[in-house]
DSSP file (Angstrom, degrees, kcal/mol; ACC not computed):
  #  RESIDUE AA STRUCTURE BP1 BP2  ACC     N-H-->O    O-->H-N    N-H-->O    O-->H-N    TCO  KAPPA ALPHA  PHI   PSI    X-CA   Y-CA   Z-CA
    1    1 A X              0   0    0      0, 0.0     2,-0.4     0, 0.0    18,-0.2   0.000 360.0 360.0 360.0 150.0   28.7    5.4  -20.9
    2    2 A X  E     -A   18   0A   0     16,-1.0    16,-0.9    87,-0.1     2,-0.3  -0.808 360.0-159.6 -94.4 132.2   27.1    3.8  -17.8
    3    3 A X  E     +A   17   0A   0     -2,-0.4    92,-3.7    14,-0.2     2,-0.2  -0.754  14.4 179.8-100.9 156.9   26.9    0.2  -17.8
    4    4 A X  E     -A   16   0A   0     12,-1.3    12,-4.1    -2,-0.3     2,-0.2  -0.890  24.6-119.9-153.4 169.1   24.8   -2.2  -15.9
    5    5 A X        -     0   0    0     91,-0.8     2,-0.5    90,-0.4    10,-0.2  -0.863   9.6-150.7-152.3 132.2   24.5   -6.3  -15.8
    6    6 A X        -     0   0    0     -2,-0.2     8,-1.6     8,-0.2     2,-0.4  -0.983   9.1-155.1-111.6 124.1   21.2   -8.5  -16.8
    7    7 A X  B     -Bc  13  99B   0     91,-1.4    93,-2.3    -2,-0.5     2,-0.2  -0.891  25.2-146.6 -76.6 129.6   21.4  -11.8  -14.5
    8    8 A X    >   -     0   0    0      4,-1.4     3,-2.7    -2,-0.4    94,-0.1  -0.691  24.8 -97.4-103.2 142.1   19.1  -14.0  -17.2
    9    9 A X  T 3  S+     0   0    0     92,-0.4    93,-0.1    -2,-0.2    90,-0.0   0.573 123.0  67.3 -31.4  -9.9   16.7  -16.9  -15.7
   10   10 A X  T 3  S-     0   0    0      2,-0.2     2,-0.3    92,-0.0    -1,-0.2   0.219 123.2 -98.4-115.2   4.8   19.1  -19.2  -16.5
   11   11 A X  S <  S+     0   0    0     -3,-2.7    -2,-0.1     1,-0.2     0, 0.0  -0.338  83.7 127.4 101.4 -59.8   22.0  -17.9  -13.7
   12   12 A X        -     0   0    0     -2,-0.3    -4,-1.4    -5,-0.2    -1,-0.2   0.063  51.3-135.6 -28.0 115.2   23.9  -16.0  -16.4
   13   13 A X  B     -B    7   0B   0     -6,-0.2    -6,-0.3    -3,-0.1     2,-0.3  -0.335   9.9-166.0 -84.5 173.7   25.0  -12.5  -16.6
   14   14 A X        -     0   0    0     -8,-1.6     2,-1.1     2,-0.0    -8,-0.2  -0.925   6.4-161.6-143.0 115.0   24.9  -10.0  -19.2
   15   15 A X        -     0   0    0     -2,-0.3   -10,-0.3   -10,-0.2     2,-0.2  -0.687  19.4-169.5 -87.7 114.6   27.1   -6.9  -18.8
   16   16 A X  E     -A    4   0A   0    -12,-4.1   -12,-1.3    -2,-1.1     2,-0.3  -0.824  22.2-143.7-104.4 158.9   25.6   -4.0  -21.4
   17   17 A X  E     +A    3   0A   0     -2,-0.2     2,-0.2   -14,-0.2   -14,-0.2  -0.813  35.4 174.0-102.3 148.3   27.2   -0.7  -22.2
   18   18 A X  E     -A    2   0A   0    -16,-0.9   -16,-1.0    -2,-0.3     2,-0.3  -0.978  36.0-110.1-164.7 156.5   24.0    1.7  -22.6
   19   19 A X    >   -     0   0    0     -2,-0.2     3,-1.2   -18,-0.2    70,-0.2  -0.739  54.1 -88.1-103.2 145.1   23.7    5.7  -23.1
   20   20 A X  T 3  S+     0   0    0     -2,-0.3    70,-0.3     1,-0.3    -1,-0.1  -0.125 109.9  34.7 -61.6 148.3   22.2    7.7  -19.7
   21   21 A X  T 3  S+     0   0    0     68,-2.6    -1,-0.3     1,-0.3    69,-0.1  -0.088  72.6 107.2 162.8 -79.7   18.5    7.5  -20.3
   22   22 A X    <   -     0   0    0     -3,-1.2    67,-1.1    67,-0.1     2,-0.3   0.024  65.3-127.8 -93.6 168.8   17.2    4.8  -21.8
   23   23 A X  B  >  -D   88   0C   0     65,-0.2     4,-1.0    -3,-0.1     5,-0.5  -0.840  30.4 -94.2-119.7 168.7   15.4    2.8  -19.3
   24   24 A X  H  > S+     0   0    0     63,-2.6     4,-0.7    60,-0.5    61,-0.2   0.599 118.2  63.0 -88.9   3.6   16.0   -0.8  -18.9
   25   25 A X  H  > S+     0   0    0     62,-0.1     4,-1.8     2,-0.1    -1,-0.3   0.923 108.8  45.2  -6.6 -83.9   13.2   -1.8  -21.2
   26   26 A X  H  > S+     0   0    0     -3,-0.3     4,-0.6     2,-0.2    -2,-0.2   0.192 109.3  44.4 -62.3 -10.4   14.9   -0.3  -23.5
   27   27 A X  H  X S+     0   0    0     -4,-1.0     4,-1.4     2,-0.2     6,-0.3   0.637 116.8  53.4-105.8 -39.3   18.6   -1.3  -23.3
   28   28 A X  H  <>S+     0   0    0     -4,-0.7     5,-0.8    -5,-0.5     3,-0.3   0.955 109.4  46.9 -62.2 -40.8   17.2   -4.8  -22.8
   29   29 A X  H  <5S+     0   0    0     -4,-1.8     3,-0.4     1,-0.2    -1,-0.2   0.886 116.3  47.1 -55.1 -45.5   15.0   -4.3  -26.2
   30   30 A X  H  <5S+     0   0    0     -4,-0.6    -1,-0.2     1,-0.2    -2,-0.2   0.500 112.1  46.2 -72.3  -4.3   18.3   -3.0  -27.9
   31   31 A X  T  <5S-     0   0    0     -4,-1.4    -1,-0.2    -3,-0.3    -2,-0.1   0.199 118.0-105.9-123.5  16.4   21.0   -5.9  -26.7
   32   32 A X  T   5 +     0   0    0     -3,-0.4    -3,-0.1     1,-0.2    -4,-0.1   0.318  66.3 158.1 101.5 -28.3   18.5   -8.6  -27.6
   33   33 A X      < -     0   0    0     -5,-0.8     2,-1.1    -6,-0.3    -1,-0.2  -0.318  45.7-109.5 -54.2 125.9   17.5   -9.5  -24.0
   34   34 A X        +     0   0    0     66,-0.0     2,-0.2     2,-0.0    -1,-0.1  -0.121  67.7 127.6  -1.7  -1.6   14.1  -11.2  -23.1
   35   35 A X        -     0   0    0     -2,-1.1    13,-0.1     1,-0.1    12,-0.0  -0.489  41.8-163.8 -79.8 147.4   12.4   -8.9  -21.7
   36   36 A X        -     0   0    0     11,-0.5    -1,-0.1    -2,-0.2    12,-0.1   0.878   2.7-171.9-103.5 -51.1    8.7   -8.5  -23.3
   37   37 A X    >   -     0   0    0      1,-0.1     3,-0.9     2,-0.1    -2,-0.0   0.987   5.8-169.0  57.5  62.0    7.2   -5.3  -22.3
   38   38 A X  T 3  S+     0   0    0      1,-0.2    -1,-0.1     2,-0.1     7,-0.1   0.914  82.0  45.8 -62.6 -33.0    3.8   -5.7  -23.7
   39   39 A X  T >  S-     0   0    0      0, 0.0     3,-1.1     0, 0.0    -1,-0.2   0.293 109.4-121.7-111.7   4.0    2.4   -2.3  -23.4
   40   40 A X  T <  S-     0   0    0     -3,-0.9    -2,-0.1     1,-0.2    -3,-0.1   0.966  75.5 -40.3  54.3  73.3    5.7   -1.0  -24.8
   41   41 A X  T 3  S+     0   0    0      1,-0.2    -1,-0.2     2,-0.0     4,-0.1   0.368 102.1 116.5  59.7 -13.0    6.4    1.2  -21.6
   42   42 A X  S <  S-     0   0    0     -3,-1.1    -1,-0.2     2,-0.1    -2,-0.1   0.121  84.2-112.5 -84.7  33.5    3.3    2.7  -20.6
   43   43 A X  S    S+     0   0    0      1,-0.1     2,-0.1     2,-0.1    27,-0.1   0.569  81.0 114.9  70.1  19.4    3.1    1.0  -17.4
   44   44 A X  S    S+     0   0    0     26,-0.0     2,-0.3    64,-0.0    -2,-0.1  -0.717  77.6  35.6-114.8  73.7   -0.3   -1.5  -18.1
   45   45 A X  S    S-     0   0    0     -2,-0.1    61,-0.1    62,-0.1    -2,-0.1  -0.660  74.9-137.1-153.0 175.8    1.1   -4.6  -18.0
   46   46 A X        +     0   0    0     -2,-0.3    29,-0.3    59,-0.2     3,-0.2  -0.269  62.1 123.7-148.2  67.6    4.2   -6.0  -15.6
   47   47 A X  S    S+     0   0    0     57,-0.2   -11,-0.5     1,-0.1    -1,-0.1   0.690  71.0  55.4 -67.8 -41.5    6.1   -8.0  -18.5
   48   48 A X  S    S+     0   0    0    -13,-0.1    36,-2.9   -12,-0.1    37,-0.2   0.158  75.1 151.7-114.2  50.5    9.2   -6.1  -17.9
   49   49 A X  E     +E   83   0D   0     34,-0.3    52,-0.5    -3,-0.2     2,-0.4   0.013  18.2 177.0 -24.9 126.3    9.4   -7.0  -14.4
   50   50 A X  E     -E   82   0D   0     32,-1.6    32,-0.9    50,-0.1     2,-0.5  -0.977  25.4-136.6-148.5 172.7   13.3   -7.1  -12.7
   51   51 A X  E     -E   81   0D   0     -2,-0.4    48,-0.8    30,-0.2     2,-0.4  -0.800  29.2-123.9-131.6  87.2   14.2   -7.7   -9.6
   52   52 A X        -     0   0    0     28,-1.3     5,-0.3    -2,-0.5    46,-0.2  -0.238  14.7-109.4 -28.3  98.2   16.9   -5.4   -8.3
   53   53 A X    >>  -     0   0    0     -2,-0.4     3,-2.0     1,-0.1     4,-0.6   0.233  29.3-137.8 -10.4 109.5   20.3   -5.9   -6.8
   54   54 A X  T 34 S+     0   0    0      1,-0.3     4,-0.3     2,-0.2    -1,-0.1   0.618  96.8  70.5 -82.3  15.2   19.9   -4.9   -3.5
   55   55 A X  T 34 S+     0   0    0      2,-0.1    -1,-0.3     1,-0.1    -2,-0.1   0.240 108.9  39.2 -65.3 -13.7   23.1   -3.1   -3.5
   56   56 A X  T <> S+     0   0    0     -3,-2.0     4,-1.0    -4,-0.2    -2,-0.2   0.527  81.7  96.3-136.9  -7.2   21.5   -0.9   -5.5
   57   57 A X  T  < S+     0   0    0     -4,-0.6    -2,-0.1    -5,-0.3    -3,-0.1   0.632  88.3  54.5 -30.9 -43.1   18.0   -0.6   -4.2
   58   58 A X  T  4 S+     0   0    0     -4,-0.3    -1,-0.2     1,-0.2    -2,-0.1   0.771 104.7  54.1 -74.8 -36.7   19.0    2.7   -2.2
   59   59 A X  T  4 S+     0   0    0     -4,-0.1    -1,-0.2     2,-0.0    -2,-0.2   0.962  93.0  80.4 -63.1 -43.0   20.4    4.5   -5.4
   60   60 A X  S  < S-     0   0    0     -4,-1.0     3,-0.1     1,-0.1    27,-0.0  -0.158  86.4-117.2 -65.7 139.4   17.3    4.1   -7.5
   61   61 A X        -     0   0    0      1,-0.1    -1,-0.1     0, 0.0    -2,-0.0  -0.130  43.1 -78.8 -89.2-159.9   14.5    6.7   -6.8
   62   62 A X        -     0   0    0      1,-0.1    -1,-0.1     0, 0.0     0, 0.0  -0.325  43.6-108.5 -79.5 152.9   11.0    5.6   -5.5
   63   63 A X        -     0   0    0     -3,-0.1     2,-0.4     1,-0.1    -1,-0.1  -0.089  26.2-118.6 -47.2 154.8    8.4    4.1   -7.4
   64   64 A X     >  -     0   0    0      1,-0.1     4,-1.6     0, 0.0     3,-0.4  -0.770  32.3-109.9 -92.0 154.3    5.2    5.9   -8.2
   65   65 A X  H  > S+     0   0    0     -2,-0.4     4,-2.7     1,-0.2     5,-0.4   0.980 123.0  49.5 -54.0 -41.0    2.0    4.2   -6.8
   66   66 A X  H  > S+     0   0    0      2,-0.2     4,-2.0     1,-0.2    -1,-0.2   0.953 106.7  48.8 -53.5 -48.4    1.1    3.3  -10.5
   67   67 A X  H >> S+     0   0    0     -3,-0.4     4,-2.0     2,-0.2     3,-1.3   0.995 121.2  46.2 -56.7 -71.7    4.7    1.7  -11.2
   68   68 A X  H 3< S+     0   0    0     -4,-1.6    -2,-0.2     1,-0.4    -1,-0.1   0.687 111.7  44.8 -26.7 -64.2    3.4   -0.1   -7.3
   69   69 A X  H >< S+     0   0    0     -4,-2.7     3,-3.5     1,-0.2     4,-0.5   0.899 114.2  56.0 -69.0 -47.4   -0.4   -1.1   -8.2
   70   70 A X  H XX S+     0   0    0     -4,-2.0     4,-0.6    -3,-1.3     3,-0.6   0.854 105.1  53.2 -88.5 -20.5    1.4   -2.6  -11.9
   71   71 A X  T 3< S+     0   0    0     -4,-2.0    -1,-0.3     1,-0.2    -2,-0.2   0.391  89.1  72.5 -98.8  38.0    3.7   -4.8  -10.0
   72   72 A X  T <4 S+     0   0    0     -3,-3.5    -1,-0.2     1,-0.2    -2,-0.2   0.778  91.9  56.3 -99.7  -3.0    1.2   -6.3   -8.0
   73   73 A X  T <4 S+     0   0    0     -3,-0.6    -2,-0.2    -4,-0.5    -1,-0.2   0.708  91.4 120.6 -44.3 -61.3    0.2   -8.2  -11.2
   74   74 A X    ><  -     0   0    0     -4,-0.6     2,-1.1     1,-0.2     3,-0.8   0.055  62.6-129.9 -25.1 127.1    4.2   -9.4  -11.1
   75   75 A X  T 3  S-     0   0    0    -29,-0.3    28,-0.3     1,-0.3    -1,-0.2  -0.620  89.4  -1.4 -29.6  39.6    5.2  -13.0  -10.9
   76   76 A X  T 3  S+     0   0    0     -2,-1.1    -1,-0.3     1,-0.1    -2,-0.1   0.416  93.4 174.8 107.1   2.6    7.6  -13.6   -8.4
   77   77 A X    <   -     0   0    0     -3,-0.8     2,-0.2    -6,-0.1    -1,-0.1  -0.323   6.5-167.7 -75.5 172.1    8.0  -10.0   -7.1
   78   78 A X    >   -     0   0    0      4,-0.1     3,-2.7    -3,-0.0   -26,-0.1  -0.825  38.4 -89.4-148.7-160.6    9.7   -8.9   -4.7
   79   79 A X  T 3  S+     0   0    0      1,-0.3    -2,-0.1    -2,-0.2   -28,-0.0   0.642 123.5  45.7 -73.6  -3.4   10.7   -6.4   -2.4
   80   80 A X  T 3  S+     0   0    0      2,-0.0   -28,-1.3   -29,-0.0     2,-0.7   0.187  90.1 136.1-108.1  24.8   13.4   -5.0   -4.6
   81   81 A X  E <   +E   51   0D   0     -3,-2.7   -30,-0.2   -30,-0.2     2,-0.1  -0.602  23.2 165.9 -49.7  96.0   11.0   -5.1   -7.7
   82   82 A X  E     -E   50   0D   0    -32,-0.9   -32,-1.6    -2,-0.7     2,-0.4  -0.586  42.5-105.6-115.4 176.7   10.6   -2.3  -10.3
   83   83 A X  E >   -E   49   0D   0    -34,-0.2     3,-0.9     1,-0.2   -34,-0.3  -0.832  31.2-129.5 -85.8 131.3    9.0   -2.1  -13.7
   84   84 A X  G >  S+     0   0    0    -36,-2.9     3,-1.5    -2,-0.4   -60,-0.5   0.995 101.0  56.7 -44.6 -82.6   11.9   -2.0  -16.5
   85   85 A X  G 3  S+     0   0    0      1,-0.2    -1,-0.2   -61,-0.2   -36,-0.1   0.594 104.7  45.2 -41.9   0.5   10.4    0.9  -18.2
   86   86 A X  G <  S+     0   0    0     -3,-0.9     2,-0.4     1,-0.0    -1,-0.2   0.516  92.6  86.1-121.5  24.6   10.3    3.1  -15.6
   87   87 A X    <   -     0   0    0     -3,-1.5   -63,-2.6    -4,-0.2     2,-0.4  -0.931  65.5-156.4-102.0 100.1   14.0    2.5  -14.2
   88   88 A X  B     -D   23   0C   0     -2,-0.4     2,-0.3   -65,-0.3   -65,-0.2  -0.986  18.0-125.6-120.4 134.3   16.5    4.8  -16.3
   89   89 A X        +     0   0    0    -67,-1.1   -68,-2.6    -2,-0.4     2,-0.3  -0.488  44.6 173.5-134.2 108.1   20.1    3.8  -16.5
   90   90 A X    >   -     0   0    0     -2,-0.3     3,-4.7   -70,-0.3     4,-0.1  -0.866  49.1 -98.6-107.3 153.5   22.1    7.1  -15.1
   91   91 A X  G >  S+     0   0    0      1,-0.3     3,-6.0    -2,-0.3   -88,-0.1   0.882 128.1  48.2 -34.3 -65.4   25.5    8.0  -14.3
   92   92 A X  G 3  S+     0   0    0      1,-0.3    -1,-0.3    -3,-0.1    -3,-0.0   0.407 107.5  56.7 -68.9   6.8   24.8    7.4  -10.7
   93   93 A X  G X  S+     0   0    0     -3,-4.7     3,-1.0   -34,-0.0    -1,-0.3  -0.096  78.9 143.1-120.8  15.8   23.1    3.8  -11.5
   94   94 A X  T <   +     0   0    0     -3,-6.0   -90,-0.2     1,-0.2   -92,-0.1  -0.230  65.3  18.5 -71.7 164.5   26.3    2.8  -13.2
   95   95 A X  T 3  S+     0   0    0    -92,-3.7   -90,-0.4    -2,-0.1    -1,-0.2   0.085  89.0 167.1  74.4 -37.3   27.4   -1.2  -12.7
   96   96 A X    <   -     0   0    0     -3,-1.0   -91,-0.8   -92,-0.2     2,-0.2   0.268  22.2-153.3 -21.1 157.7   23.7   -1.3  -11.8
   97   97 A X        -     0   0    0    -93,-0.2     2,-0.2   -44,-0.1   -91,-0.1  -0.738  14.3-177.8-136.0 171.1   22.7   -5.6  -11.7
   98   98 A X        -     0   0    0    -46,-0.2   -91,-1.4    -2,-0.2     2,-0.6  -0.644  20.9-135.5 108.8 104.9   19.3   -6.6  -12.4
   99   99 A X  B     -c    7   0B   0    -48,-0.8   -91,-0.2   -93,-0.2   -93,-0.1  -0.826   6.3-148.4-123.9 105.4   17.7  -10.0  -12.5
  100  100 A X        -     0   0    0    -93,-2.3   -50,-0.1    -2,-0.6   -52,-0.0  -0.093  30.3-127.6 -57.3 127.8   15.4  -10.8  -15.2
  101  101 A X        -     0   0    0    -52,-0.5   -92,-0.4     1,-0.1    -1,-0.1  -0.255  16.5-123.8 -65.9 169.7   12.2  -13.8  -13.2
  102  102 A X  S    S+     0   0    0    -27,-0.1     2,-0.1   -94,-0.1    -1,-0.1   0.979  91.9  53.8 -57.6 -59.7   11.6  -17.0  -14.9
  103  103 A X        +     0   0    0    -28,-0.3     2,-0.2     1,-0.0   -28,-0.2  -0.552  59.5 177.2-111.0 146.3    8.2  -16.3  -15.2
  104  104 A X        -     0   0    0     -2,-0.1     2,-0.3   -30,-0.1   -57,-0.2  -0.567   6.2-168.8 -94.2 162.9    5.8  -13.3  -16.7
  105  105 A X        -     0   0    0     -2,-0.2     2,-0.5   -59,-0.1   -59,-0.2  -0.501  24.2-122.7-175.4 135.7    2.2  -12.8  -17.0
  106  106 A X    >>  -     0   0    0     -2,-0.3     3,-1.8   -61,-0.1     4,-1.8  -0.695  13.4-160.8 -49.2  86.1    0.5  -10.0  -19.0
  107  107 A X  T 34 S+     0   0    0     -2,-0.5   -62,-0.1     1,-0.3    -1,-0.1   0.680  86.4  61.4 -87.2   4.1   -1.6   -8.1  -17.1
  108  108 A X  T 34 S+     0   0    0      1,-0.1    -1,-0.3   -64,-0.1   -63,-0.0   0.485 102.5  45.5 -86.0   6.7   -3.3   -6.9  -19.8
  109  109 A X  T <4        0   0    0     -3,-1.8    -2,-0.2     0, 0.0    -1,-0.1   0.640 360.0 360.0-105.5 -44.9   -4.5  -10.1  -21.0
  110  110 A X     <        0   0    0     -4,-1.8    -3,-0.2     0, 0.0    -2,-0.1   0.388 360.0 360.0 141.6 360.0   -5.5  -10.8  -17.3
């Protein structure tokens, strides 16, 4: 199984073991992790906001303009910013890092 590492707001990692897949929504949802994910993956809000290792920016493929437009709504992004639900945790993304912001905001609530 491919593993990958949540740096938490607080400096702290978290190394998870996680089945090819899932997306990192979803590993974060199963190991307990903070992440909120208000629209529960369908890409209307940007709760599950992470800020990508940039060691690892090159592996991951590109956003869609939708994934783009929802993180302009993001807290704190930045240029290695993706939505956790649409980021899915593959052999070739193993070790992936990922750095949970401080801060959120619901972009369905406004």
């Amino acid at each position: 199984m491919p593993t990958m590492t949540f740096v938490l707001p607080d400096g702290s990692r978290r190394p998870i073991e996680a089945a090819e897949g899932l997306s990192i929504l979803e590993i974060a949802h199963a190991e307990g992790i903070a992440i909120e994910g208000a629209c529960d993956g369908s890409m209307a809000c940007s709760t599950c906001h992470v800020i990508v290792d940039r060691a690892w920016w090159p592996r991951l493929p590109p956003a869609a303009e939708e994934e783009l437009d929802m993180l302009d709504f993001a807290v704190g992004a930045q240029a290695t910013s993706r939505l956790g639900c649409q980021v899915h945790l593959t052999g070739d993304l193993d070790g992936l890092v990922v750095t949970l912001p401080a801060v959120t905001r619901n972009a369905l609530l406004g």
